[in-house]
PAFITOR-576946 format. One line per 4 residues: number of its first residue (from 1); their letters; for each residue x, y, z of N, C-alpha, C. Coordinates in steps of 0.001 Angstrom, whole numbers, padded with zeros to 6 digits. Layout:
residues N
NUM> A> X,Y,Z,X,Y,Z,X,Y,Z | ...
END
This chain:
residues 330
1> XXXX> -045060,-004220,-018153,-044055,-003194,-017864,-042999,-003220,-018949 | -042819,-002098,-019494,-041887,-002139,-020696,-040447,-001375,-020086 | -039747,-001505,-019324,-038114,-001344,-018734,-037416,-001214,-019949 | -036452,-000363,-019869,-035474,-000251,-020989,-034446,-000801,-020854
5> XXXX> -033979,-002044,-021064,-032623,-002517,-020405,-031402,-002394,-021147 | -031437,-001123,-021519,-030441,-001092,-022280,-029749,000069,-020883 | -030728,000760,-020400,-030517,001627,-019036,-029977,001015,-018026 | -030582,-000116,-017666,-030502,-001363,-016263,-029318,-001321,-015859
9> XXXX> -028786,-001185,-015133,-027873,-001412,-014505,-026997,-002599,-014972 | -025492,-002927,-015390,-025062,-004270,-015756,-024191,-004995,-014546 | -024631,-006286,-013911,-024374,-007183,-013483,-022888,-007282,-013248 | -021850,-006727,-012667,-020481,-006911,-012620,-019784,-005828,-013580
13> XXXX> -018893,-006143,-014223,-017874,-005545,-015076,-018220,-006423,-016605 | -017666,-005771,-017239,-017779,-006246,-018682,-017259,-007514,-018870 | -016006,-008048,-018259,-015603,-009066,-018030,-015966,-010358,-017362 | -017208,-009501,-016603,-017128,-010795,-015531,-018673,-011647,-016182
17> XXXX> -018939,-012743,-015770,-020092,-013654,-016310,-021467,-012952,-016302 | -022434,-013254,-017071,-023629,-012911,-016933,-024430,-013254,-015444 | -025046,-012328,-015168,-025673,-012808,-013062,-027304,-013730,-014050 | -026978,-015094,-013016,-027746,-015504,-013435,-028817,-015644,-012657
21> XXXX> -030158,-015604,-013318,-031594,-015616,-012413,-032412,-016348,-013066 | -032774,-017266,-012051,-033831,-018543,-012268,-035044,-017597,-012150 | -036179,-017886,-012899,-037765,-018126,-012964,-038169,-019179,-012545 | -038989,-019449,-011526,-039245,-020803,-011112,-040641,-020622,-011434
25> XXXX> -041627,-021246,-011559,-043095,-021287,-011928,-043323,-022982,-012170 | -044722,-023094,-011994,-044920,-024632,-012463,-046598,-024536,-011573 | -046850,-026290,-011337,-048512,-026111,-010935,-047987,-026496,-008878 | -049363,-025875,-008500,-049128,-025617,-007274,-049381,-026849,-006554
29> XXXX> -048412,-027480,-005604,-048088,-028708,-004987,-047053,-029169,-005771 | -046410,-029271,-006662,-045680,-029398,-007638,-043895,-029351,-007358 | -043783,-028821,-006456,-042699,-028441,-005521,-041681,-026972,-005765 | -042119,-026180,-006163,-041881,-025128,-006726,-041048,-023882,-005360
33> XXXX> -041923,-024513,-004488,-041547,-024021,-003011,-040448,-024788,-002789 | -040071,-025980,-002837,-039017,-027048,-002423,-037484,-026231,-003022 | -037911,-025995,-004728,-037161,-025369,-005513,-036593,-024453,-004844 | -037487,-023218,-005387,-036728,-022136,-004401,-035703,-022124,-002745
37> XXXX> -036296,-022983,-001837,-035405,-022927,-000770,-034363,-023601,-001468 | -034016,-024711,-002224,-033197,-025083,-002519,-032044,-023872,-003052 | -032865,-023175,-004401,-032112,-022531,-004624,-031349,-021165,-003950 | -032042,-020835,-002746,-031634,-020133,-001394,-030176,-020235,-000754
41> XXXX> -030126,-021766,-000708,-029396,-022520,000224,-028316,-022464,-000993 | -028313,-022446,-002012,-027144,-022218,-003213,-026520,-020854,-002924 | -027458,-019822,-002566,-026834,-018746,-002670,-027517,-017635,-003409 | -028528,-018138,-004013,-029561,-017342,-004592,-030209,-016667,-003945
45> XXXX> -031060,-015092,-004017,-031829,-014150,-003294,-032543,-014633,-004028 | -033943,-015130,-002916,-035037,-015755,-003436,-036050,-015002,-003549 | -036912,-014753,-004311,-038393,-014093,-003898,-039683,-014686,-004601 | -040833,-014785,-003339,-041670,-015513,-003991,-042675,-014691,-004199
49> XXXX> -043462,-015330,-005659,-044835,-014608,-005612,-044641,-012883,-005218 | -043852,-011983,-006633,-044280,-010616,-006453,-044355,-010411,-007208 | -045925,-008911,-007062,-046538,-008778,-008210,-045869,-008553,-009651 | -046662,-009261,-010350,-046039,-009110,-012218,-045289,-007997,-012231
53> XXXX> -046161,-007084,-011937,-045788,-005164,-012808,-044165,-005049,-012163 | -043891,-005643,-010672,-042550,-005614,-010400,-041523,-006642,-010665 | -042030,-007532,-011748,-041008,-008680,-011491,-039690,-008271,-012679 | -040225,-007552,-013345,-038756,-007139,-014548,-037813,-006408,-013834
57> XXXX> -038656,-005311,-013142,-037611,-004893,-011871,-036518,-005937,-010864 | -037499,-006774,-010744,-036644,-007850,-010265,-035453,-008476,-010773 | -035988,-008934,-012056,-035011,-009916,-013204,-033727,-008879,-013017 | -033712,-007608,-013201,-032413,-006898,-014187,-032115,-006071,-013038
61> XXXX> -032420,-005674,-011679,-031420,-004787,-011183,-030968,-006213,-009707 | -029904,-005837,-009508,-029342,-006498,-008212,-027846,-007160,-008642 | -026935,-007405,-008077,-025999,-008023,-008664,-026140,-009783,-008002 | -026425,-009996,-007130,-026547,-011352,-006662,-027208,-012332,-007510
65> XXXX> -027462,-013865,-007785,-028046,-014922,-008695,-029285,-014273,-007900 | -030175,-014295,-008629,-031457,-014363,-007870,-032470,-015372,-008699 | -033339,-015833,-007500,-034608,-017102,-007897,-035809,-016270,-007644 | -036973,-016325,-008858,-037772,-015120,-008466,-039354,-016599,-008473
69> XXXX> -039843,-016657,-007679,-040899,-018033,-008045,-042401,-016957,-008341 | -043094,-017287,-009303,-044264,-017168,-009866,-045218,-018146,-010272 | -046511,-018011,-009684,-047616,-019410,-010559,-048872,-018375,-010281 | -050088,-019163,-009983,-051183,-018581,-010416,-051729,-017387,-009638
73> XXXX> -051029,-017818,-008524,-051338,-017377,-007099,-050718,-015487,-007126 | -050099,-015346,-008283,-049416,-014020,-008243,-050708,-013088,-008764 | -050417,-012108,-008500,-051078,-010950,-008422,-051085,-010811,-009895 | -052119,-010336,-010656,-052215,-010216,-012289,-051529,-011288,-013197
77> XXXX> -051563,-012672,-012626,-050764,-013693,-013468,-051120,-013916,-014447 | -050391,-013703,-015614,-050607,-013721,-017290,-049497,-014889,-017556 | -049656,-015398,-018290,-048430,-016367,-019079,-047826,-015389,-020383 | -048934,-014927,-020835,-048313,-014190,-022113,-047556,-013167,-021546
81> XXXX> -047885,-012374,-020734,-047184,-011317,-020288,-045599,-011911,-019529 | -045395,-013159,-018609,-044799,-013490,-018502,-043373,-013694,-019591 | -044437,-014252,-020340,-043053,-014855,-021882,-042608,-014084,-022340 | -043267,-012354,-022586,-043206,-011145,-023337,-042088,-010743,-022526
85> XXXX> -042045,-010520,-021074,-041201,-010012,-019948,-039770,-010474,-020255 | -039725,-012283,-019971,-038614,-012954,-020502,-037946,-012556,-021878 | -038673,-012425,-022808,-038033,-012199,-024191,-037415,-010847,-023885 | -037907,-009374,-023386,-037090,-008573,-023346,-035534,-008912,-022318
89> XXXX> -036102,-009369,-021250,-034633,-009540,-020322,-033697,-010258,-020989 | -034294,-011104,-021867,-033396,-012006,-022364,-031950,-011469,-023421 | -032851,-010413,-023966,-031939,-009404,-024508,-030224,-008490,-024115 | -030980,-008720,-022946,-029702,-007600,-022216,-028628,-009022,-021445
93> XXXX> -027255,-008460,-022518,-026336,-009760,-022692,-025705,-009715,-020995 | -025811,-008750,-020154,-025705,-009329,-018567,-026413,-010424,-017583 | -027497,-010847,-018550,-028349,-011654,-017634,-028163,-012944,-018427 | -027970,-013611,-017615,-028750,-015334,-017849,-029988,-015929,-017052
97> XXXX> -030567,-016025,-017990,-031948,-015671,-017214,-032340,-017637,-018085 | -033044,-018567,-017099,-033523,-019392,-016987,-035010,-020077,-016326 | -035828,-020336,-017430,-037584,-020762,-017180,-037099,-022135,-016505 | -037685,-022344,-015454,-037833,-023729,-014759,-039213,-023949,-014305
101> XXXX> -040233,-025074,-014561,-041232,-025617,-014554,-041269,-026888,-013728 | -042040,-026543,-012795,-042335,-027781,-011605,-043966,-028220,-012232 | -043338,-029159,-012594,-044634,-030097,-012999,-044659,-031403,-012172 | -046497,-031975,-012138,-046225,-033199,-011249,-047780,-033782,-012292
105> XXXX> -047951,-035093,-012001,-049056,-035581,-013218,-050121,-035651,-011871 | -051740,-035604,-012751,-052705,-035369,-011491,-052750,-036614,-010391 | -052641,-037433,-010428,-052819,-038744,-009499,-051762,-037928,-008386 | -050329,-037105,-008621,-049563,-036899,-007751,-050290,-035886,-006911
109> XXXX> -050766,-035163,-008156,-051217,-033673,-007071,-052225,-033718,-006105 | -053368,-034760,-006403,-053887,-035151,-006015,-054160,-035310,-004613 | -052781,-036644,-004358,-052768,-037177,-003579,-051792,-036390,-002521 | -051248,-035330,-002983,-050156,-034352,-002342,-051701,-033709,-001375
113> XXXX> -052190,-033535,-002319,-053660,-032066,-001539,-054364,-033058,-000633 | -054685,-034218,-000308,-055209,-035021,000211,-054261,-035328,001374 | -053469,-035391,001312,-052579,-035935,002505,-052021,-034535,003263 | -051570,-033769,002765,-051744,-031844,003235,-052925,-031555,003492
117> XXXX> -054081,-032043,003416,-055653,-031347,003659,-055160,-030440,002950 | -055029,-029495,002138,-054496,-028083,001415,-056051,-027767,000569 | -056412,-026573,000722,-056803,-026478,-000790,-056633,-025865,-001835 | -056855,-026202,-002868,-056229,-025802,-004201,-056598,-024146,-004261
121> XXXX> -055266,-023223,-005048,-055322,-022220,-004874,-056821,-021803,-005977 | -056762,-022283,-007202,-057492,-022570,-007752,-059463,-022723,-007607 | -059414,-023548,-006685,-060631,-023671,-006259,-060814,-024015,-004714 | -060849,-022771,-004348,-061040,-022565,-002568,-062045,-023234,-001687
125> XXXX> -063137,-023226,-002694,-064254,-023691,-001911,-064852,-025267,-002952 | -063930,-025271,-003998,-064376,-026439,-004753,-063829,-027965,-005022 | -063861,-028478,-006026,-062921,-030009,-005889,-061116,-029845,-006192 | -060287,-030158,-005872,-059161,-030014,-006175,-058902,-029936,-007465
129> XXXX> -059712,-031552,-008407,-059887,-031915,-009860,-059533,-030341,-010552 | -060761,-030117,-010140,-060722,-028448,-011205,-060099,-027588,-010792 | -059427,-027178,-009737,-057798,-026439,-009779,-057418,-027075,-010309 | -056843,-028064,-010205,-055405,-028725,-010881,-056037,-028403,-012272
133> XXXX> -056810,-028882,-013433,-057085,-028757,-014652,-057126,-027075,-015206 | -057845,-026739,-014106,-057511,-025052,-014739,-056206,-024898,-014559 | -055351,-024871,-013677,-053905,-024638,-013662,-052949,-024889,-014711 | -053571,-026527,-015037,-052700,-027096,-016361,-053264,-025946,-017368
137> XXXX> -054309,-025726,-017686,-054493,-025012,-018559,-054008,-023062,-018589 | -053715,-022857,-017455,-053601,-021432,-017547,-051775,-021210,-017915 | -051212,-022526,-017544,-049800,-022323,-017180,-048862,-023194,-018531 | -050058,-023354,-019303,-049745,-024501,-020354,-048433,-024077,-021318
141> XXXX> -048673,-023043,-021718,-047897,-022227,-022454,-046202,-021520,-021767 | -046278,-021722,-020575,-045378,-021425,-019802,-044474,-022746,-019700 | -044951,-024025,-019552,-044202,-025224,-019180,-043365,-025447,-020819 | -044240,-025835,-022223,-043837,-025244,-023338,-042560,-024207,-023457
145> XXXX> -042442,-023137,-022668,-041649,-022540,-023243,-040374,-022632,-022276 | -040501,-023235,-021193,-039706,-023700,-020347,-038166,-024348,-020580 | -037043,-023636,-020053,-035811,-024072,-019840,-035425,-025525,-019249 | -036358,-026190,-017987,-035997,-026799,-017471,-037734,-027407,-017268
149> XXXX> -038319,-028300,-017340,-039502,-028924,-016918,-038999,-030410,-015707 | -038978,-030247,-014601,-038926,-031238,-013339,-040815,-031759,-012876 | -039986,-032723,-013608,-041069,-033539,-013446,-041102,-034085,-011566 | -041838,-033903,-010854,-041887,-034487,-009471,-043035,-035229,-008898
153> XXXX> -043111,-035861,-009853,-044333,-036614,-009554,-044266,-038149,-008633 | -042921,-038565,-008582,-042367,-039528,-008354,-041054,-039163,-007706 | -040584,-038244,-007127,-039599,-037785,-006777,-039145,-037193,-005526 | -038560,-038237,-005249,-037731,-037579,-003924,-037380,-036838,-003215
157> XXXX> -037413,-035610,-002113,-036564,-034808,-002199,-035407,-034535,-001974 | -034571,-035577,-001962,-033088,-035252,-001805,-032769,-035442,-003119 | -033611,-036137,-003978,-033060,-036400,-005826,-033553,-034937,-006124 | -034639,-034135,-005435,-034590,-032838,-006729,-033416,-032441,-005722
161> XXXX> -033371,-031958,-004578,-032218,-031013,-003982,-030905,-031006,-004717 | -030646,-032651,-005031,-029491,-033158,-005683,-029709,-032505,-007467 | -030636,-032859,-007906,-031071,-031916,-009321,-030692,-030565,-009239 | -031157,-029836,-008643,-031010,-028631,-008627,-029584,-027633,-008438
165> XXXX> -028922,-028521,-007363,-027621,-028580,-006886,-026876,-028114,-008355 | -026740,-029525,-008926,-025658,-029988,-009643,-026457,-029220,-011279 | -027664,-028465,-011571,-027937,-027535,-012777,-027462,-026472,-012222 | -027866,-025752,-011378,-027770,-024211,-010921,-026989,-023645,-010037
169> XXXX> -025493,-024654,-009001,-024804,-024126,-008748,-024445,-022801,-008766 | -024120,-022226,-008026,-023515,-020599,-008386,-022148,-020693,-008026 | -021433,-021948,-007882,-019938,-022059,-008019,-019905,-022735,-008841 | -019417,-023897,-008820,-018623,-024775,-009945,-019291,-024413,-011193
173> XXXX> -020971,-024236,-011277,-021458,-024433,-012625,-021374,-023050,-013241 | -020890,-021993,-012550,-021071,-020784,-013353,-019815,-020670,-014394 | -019300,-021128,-014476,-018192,-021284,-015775,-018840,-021870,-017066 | -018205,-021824,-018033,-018625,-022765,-019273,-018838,-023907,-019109
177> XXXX> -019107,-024358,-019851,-019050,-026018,-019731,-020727,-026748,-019875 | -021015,-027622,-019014,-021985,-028604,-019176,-022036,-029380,-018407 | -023288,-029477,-017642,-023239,-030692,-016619,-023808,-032128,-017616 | -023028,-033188,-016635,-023810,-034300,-017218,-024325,-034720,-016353
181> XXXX> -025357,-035286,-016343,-025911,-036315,-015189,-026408,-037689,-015418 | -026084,-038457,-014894,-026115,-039933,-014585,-026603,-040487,-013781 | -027744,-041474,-014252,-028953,-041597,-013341,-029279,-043345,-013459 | -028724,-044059,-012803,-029452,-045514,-012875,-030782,-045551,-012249
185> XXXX> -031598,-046407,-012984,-033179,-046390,-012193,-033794,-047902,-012602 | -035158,-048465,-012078,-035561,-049680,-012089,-036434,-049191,-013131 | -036718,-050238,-014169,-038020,-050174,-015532,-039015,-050176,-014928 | -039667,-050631,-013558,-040936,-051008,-013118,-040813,-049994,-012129
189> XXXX> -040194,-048876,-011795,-040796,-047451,-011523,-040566,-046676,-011846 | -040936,-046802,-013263,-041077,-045602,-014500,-039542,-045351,-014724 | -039435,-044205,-016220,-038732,-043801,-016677,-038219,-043111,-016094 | -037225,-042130,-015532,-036835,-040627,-015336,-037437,-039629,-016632
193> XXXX> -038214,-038685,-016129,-038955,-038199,-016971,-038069,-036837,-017329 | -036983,-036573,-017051,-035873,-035536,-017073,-035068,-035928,-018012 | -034923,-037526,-018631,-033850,-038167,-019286,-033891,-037825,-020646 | -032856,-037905,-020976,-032628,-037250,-022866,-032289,-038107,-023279
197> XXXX> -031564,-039288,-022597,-030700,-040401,-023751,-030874,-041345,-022403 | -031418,-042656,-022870,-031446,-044333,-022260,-031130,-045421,-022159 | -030220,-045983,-021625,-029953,-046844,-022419,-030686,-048134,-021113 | -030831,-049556,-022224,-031316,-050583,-021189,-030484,-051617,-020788
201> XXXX> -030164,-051816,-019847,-029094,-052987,-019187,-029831,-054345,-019098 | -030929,-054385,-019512,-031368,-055582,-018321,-031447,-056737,-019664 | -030611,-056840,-020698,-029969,-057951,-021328,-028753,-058480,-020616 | -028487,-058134,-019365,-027091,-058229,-018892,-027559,-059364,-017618
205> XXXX> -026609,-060266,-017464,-027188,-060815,-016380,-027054,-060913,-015204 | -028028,-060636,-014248,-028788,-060364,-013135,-028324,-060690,-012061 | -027333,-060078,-010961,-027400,-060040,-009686,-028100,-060464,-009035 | -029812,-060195,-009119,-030455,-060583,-008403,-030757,-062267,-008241
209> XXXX> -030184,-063131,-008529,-030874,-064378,-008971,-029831,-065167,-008630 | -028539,-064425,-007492,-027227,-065040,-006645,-027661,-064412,-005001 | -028177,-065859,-004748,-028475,-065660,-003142,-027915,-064113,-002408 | -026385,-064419,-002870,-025586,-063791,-001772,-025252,-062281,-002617
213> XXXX> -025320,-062214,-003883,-025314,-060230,-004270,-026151,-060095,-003983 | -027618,-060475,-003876,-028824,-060127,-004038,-028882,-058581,-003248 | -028782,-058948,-001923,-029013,-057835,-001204,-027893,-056847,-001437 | -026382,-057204,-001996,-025351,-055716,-002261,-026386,-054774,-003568
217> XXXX> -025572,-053769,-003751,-026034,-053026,-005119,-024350,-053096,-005860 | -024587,-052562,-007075,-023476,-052685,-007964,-022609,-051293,-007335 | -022069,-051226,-006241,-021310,-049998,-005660,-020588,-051271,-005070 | -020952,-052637,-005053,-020022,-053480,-004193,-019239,-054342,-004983
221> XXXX> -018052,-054770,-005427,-016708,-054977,-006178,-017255,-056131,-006875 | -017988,-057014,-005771,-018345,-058739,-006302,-019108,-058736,-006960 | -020524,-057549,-006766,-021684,-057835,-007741,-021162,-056771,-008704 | -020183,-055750,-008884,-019461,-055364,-010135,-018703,-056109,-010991
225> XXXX> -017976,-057074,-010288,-017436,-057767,-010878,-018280,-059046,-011906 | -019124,-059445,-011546,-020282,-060217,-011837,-021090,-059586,-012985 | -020950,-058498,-012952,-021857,-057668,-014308,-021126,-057877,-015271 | -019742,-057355,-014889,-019253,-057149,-015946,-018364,-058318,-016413
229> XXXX> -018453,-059519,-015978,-017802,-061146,-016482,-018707,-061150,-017497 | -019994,-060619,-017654,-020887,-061034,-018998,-020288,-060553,-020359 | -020393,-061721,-021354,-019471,-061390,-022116,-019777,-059888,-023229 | -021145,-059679,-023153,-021936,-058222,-024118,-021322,-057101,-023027
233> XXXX> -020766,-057306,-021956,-021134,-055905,-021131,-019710,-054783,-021743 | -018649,-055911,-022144,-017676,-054168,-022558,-018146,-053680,-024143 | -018574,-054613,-025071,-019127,-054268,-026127,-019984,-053505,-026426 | -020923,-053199,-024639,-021623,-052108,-024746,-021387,-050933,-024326
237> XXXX> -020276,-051147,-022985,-019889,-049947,-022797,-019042,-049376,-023408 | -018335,-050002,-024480,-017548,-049255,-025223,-018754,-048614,-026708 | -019654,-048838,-026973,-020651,-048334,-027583,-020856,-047346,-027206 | -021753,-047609,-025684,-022067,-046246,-025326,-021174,-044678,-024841
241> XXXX> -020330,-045563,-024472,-018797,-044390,-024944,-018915,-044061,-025512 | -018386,-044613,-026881,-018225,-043666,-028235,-019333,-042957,-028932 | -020531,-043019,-028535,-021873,-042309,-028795,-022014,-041087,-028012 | -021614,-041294,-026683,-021740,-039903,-025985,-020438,-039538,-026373
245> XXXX> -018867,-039688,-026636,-017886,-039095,-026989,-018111,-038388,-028738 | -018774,-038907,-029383,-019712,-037910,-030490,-020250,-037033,-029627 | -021574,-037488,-029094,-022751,-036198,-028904,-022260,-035146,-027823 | -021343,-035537,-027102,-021581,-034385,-025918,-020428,-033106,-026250
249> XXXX> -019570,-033609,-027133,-018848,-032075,-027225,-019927,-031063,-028546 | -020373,-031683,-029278,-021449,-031188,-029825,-022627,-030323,-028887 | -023056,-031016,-027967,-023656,-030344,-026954,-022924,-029376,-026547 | -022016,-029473,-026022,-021158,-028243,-025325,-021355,-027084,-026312
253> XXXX> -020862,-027294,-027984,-020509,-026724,-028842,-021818,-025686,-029084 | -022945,-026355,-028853,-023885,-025927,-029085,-024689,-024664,-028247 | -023879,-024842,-026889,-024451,-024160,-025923,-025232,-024745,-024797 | -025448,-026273,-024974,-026389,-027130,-023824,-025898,-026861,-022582
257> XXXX> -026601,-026749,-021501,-025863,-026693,-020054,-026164,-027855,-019236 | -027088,-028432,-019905,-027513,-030107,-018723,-027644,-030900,-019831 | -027118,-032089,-019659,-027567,-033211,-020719,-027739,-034500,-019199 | -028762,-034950,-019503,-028860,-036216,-018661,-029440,-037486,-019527
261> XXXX> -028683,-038290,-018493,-028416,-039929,-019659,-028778,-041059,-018252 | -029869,-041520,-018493,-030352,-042461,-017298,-030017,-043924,-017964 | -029058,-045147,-017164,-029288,-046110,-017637,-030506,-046967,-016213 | -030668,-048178,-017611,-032090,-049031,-016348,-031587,-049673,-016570
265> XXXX> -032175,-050966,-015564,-032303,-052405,-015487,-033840,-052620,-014750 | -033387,-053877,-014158,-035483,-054534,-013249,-035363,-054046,-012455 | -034368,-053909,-011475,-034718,-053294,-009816,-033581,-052143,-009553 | -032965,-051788,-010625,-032411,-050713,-010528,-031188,-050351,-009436
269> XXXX> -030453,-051730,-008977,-030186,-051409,-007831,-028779,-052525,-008139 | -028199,-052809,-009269,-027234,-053997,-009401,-026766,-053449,-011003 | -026763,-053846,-012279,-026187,-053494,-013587,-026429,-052191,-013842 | -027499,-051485,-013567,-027355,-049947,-013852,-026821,-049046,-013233
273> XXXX> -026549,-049399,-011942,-025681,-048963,-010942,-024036,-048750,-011545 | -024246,-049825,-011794,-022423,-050338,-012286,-021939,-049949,-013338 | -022767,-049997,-014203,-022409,-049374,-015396,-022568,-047731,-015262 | -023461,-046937,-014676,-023384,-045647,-014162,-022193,-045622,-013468
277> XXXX> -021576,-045983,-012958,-020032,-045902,-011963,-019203,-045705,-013040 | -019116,-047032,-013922,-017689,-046924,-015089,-018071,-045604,-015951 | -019125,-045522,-015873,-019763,-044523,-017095,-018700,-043283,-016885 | -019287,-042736,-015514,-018967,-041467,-015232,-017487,-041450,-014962
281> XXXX> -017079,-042434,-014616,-015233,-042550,-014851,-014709,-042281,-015982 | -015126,-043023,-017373,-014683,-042794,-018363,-015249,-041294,-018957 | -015989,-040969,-018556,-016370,-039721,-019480,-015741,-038528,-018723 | -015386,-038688,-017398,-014711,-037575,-016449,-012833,-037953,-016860
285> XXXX> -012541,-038897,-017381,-011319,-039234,-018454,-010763,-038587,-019987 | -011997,-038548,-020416,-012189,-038437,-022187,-012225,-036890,-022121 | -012075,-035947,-021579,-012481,-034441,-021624,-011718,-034136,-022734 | -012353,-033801,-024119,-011887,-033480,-025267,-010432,-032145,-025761
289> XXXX> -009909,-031987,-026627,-009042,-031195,-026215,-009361,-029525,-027173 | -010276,-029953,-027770,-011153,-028555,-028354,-011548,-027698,-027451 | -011567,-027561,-026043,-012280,-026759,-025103,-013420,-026815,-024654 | -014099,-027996,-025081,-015789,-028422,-024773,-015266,-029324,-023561
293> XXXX> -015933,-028949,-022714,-015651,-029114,-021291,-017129,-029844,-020659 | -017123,-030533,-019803,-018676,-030719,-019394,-018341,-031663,-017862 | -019118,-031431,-016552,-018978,-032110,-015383,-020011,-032643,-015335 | -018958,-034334,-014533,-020359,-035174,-014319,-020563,-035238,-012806
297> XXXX> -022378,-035557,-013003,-022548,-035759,-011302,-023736,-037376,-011878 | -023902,-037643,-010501,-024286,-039387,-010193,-025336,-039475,-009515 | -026169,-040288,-010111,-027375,-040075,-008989,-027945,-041854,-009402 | -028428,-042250,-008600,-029222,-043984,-008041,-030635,-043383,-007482
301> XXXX> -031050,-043596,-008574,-032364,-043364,-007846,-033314,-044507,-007045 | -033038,-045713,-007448,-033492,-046507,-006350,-032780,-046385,-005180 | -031297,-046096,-004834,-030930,-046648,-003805,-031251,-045008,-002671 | -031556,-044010,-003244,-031998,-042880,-002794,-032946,-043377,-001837
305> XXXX> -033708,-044027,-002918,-035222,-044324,-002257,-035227,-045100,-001217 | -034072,-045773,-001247,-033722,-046754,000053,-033874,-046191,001114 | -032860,-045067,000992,-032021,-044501,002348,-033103,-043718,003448 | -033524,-044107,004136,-034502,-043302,005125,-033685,-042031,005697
309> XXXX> -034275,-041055,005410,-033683,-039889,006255,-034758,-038543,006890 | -035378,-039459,007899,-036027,-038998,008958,-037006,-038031,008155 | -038032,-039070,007029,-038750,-038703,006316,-038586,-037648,004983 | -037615,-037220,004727,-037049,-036595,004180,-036872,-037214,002612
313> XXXX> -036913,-038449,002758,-037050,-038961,001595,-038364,-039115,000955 | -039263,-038865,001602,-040332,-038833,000902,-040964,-038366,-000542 | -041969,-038525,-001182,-041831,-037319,-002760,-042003,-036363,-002142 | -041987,-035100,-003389,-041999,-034054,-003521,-043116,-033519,-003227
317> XXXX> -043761,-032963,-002284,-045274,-032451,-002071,-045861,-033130,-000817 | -045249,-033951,-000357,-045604,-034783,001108,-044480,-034441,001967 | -045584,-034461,003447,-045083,-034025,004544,-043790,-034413,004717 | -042871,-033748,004949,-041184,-034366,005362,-041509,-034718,006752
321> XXXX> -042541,-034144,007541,-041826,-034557,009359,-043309,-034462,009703 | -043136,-034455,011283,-044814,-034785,012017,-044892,-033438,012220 | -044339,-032839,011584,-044821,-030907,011732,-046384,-030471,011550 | -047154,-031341,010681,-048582,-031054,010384,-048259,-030538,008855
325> XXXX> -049869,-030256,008230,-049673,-029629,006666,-048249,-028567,006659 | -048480,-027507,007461,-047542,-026425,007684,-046309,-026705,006816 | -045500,-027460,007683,-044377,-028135,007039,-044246,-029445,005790 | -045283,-029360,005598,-045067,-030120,004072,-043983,-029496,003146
329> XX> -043566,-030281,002367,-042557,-029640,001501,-043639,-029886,-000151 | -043334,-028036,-000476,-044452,-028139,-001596,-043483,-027072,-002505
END
């Protein structure tokens, strides 16, 4: 569909911000569905899965944020035609228009379609294997050209709800600026696959190996205090200060809207904690006086994983409740 958006209707007054609209797309089980309600519950007019030929219609008339979700399952789904669509909307300076990609690695999807009984949209009557592989392959070019790739392969859903929250706001974040996000996590369950900058704590010494912190996390004064008696620990945080007090007004400067900075340790739940606490103090301190502006938000991803909340914590693509497949969150 070739729309003239120079016709389209514009989003507010000349003055007021660009209306912004998420593209959500990614592979199916992937949580793409999770996404969207999320982005609902922000305030976004959601719509899922409508046909291609109407989705430019979609992007450029309405004044509300809108979340429009697309994957294979849509009616005439092209990737090229997709990207072609984006490049024109992208044009017309009323929209902020953002690609977000729900990706999950196959062992996840896998085991998402197995525990949902689901079958793959892909292959109805065949092995899951080959949906998921055709999918990677039809949508390949789409994740590539992607604004945002969420990895959920390992992921929570109150950590994406919390993700999503704190990128796509339609209050606080619609101003200038830059979110930061701050993410302590354990080395021995994986990286954060969202992270741009890392740093490693676990030269620092260990909480875990004092009977009595063992069981606090570094949110508690004694096993904070204990991190930071080590004599490397301000030498580093004053490092890693002055490295992000370089890079992030640069970011701003540049136009970035998310920068995320995960520190680790072994169990993720004592020095990376703690140092994520001072982190985000000092950098919610340092706000430069050039006008590069940027908000931080906080996230523990082990201690997430702790918190039971009436299944809800589960990953991304498994059942939240005893609802049956139905209510899986996908």
């Amino acid at each position: 569909m070739n729309a003239v958006l120079e016709d389209a209707p514009r989003a507010g007054s000349e003055s007021s911000a660009p209306r912004r609209v998420i593209l959500v797309t990614g592979l199916s089980g992937a949580g793409k569905a999770s996404i969207l309600r999320v982005l609902e519950d922000l305030g976004y007019e959601a719509i899922d899965n409508p046909p291609l030929q109407l989705m430019e219609d979609l992007l450029v008339r309405g004044e509300r944020p809108a979340a429009i979700g697309v994957d294979t399952r849509s009616r005439g789904f092209d990737a090229d035609c997709i990207l072609d669509t984006l490049a024109r909307v992208r044009r017309n300076p009323a929209m902020r228009l953002e690609l977000v990609f729900a990706h999950a690695d196959e062992a996840a999807l896998l085991r998402r379609y197995t525990e949902t009984r689901r079958r793959h949209p892909l292959a109805p009557t065949g092995r899951v294997i080959d949906g998921v592989a055709a999918e990677m392959a039809l949508t390949a070019r789409l994740r590539e050209a992607a604004d945002h790739v969420l990895d959920t392969s390992e992921l929570p859903l109150p950590m994406l709800r919390r993700m999503i929250e704190q990128r796509f706001s339609t209050h606080e974040h619609t101003g200038t600026g830059m979110t930061v996000s701050l993410m302590s996590f354990a080395y021995p369950a994986g990286l954060p696959r969202e992270a741009e900058l890392v740093f490693d704590a676990r030269f620092l010494r260990n909480p875990h190996y004092d009977p009595i912190l063992r069981p606090r996390t570094g949110l508690d004064p004694d096993v904070a205090a204990y991190v930071e008696a080590d004599p490397d620990f301000a030498p580093f945080m004053a490092k890693v200060t002055d490295l992000l007090t370089l890079l992030l007004p640069r970011f701003v400067q540049e136009g970035k809207k998310y920068a995320s900075i995960a520190i680790g340790c072994t169990g993720g739940r004592h020095r990376s904690v703690r140092i994520v606490q001072l982190l985000a103090e000092r950098l919610r301190e340092i706000q430069p006086a050039d006008g590069a502006v940027w908000r931080v938000a906080v996230t523990h991803r082990e201690l997430v994983r702790d918190v039971p909340q009436n299944g809800a914590n589960k990953g991304v693509g498994q059942e939240a409740n005893q609802g049956g497949p139905e209510q899986a969150v996908r």
